[in-house]
C-alpha positions in Angstrom: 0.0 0.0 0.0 0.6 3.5 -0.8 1.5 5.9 2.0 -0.9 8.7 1.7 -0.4 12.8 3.3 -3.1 13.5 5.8 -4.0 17.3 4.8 -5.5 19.2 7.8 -8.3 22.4 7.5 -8.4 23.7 11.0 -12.2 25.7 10.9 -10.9 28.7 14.1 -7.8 31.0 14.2 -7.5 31.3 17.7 -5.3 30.2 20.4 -6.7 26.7 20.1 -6.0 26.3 16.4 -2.9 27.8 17.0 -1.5 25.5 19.0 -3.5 22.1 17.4 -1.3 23.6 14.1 1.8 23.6 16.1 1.2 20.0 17.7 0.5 18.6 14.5 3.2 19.7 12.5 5.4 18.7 15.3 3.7 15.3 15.3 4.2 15.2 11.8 7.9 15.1 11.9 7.8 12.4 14.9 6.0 9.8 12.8 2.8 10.1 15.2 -1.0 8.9 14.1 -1.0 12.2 12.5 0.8 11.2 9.5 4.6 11.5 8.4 3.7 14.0 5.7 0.4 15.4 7.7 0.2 19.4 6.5 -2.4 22.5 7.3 -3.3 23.3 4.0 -6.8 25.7 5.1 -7.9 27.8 7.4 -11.3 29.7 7.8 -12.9 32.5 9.7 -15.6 34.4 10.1 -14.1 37.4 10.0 -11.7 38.2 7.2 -9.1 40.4 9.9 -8.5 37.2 11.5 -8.2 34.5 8.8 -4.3 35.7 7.7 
C-alpha cells in the first residue's frame, strides 16, 4: 500500500487552532497517528481580519 499525506483544514484562528497547528506539524515530523507527511493546508474564519 501507498502511504498517503493526511492534509488538515483547521475551521478557528485562535489560540486553540494555533496550538493544534503547532502540535501537529510537530507530530508530523515524529511519525505520530497524524501522518509522516500530515500538513495544514486551510484555514477559515468568520471574520476576514483574522483569517491571515
Amino acid at each position: 500500500m501507498t502511504e498517503q499525506k493526511v492534509r488538515w483544514g483547521v475551521l478557528a484562528t485562535g489560540g486553540i487552532a494555533a496550538a493544534f497547528t503547532a502540535d501537529l506539524v510537530t507530530a508530523s515530523h515524529s511519525g505520530s497517528a497524524a501522518g509522516p507527511d500530515a500538513k495544514v493546508v486551510a484555514v477559515a474564519s468568520r471574520s476576514e481580519e483574522t483569517k491571515r
